[in-house]
N, C-alpha and C positions, 0 to 999 in steps of 0.2 A: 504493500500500500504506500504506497508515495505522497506527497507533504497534500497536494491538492487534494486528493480524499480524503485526508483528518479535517478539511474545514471546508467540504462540500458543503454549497447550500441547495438548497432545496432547486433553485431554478438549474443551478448546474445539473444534480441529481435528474431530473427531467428532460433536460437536453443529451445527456448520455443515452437514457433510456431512447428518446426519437432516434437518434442516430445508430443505437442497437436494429430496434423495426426495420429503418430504413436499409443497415448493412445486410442484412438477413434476407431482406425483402429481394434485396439486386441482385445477392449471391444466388438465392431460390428462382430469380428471372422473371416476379411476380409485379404486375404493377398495382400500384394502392386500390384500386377498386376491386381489383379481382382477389387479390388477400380478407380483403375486409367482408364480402363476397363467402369465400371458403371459412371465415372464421364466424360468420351468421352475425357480422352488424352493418349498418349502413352504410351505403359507399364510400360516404366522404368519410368514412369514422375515421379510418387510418391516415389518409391529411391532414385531418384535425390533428392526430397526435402527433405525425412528424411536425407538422408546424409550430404545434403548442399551443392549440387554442384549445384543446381538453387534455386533461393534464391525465395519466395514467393511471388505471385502476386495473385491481388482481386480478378482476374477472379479464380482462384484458391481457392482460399478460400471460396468464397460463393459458389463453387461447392459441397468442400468437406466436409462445413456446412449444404449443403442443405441434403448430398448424404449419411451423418455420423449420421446426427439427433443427433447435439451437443448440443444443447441449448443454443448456439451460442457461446460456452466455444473456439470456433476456430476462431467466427469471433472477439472475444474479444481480444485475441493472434494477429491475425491480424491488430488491432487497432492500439497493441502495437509496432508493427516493424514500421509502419507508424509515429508515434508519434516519436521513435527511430530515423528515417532514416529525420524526417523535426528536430528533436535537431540537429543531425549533421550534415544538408546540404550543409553548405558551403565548407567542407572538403570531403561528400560525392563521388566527382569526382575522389579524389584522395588514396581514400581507397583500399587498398590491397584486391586482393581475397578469401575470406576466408578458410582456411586450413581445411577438411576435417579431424573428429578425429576417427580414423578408430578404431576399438574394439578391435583390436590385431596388434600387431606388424607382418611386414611384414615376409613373410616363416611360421609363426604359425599356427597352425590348430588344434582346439580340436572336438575330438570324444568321446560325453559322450556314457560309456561304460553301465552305470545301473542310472537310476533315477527314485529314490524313494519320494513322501511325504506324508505326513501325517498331517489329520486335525484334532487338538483336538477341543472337546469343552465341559465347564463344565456348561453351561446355561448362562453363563454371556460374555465369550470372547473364541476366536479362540486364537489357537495357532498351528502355521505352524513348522514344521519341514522339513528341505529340505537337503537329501542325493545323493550326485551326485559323481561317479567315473570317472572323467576324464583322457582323455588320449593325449597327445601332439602326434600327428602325423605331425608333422609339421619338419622344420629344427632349428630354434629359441625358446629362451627361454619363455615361459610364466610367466608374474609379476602380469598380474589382469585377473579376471572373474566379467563380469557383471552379474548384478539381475534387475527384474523389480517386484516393486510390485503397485498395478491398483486394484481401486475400483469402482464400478458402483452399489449403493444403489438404485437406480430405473432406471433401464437400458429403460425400454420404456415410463420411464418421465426424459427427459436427465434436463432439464431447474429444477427441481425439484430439482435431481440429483444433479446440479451444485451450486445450493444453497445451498444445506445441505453442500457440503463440504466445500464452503463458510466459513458458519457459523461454521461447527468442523469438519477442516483440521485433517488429517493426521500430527501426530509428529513424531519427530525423537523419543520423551522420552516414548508416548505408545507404538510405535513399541518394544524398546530395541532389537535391532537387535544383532546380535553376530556371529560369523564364527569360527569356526577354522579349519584347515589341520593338518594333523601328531599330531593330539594331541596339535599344537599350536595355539594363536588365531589370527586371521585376524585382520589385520587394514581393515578399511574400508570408503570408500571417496564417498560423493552426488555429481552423475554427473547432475542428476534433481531434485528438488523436488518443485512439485505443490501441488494443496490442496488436489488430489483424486491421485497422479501419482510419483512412487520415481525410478529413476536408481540408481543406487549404482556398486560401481566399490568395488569388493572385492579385499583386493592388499595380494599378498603371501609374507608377512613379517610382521613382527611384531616389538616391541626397542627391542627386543633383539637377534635383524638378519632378514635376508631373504633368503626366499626357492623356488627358481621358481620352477614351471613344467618345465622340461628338456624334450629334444626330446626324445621321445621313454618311459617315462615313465608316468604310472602311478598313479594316488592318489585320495584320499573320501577326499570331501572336504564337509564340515555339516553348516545349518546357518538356525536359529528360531525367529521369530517374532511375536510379538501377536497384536489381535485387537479385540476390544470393538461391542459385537454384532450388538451394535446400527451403528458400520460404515463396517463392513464387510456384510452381509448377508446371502442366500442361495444355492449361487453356488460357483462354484472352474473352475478353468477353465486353463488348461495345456497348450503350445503353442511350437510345438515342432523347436527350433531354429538353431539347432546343428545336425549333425546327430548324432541319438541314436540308440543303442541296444537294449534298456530293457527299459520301461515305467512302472512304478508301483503307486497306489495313493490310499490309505488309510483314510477311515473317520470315527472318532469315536466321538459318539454321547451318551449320558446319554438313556438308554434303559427306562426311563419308559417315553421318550417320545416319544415313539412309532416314528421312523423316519422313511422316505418311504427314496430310494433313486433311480434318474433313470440318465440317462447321454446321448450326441450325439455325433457325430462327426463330423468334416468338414476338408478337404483336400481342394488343388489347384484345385481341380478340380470337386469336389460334392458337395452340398448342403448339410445343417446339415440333419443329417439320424441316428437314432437309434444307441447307440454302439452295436457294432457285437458282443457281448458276453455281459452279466448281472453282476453287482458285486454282489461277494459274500459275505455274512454276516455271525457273528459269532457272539455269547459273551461273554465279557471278562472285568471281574471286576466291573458289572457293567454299562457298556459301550454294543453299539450295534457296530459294528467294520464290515465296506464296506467294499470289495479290488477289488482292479481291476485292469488287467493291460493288456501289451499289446507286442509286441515283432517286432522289427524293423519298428516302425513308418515311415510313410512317411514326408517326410521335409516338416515343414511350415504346417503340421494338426493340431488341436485344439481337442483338449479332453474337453467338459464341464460337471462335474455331476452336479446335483442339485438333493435338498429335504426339505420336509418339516414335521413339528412333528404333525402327526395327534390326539396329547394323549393334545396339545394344541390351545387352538384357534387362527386363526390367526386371529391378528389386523389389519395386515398391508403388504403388499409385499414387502419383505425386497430382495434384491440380494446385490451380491457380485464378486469383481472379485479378488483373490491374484496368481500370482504365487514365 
């Protein structure tokens, strides 16, 4: 337990918990309606709670433990708001509603134009690169863009799962995340960070100024992360949040290990189902090099590839989830 959980308060306590639903929710490939849907409450319930406008209750959480196949990584979140909410009962009564911190300022609206990534890997660690052209269609200035990156090392043993990253969390120091826009680099701020689960607010300034996205304009904005085979695995898994134009995702692999790669999809409205076209492969330096991609996604679908190196044995079922 680290210094920030001896003096969790209650809204923190709450925010962990949203952010548990939500990692769970992505890893599972579930979008909030259809969760809430399978767990027998209203659609929007599960909005309400990622957002924070209904604050979490046990009938609630051992649904969306039972319903998420957490390994009780929700009901433990759970614990903690309770533990939270009886530290400060007495004042309880008189505690303010909690403010809702919405992802963009009011009037703004980004429409990512092209999104590309790409997955290196040299036998020992992943390294993501991530190209996004955004566009402010909005009337307001843009100052941050979120990121989320989500790991699930054995997605159908979650309890296994939740121990491993127990025992080796996710850092900020193996990640070395890095952004820049126009050529300059991002600051970069942790809205979450658990042992398998990080948001990050990427902010458009840097100490030597700032540069929002402006209404009506354009900009590539670029940001790479790495990670240690042993906590990444063998899938990738895209989550379309924004509306997009262009979907692109590229994987490249050391060719003499013979890598297969195949992928599905899932929509608000279909069951995962075969991607509708194959990636294609090439080579190059080396490297066996997937691509695939896709053209006006449907909001809120989920691209997952996965593969594995047949020129290797496998030991063990490693998955992964980064976007």
């Amino acid at each position: 337990m680290d210094a920030r959980d001896d003096v969790q308060t209650v809204e923190q306590a709450a925010e962990d918990f949203a952010a548990e639903i939500a990692r769970w929710r992505e890893v599972r490939g579930l979008p909030k309606r259809e969760l809430a849907s399978r767990m027998g409450f209203d659609p929007s319930y599960v909005s309400h709670i990622e957002s924070g406008r209904h604050k979490p209750t046990e009938d609630f959480a051992r649904r969306a433990e039972e319903t998420l196949g957490a390994g009780e990584a929700i009901w433990r979140r759970w614990l903690d708001y309770e533990t939270a909410k009886a530290r400060t009962a007495p004042t309880a009564a008189v505690l303010a509603p909690r403010r809702t911190e919405q992802p963009y300022a009011t009037g703004s609206a980004i429409v990512v134009e092209h999104d590309a990534a790409r997955l290196d890997y040299d036998g020992h660690r992943y390294r993501l690169t991530m190209r996004r052209l955004l566009r402010n269609s909005g009337t307001e200035p843009i100052t941050r863009y979120l990121i989320r990156i989500s790991v699930d090392r054995y997605p159908d043993e979650p309890e296994r799962s939740n121990a491993h990253y127990r025992e080796h969390p996710l850092t900020w120091d193996e990640l070395s995340l890095t952004a820049t826009c126009r050529g300059e680099a991002m600051r970069w701020q942790a809205k979450h960070d658990r042992d398998a689960f990080k948001e990050v607010w990427l902010r458009f300034e840097n100490g030597e100024g700032r540069f929002p996205l402006y209404p009506g304009e354009s900009v590539w904005i670029e940001y790479t992360y790495s990670v240690g085979a042993e906590k990444w695995g063998r899938w990738f898994q895209r989550a379309v949040r924004l509306p997009t134009e262009h979907l692109a995702v590229e994987l490249a692999f050391p060719a003499q290990l013979d890598p297969a790669v195949w992928g599905t999809e899932t929509s608000m409205t279909a069951e995962a189902a075969p991607l509708r076209t194959a990636p294609v492969q090439r080579e190059e330096n080396g490297m066996r090099v997937f691509s695939w991609s896709t053209t006006t996604p449907a909001l809120h679908a989920r691209y997952r590839l996965e593969w594995r190196f047949r020129a290797r044995p496998e030991r063990e079922t490693d998955q992964g989830e980064f976007r």
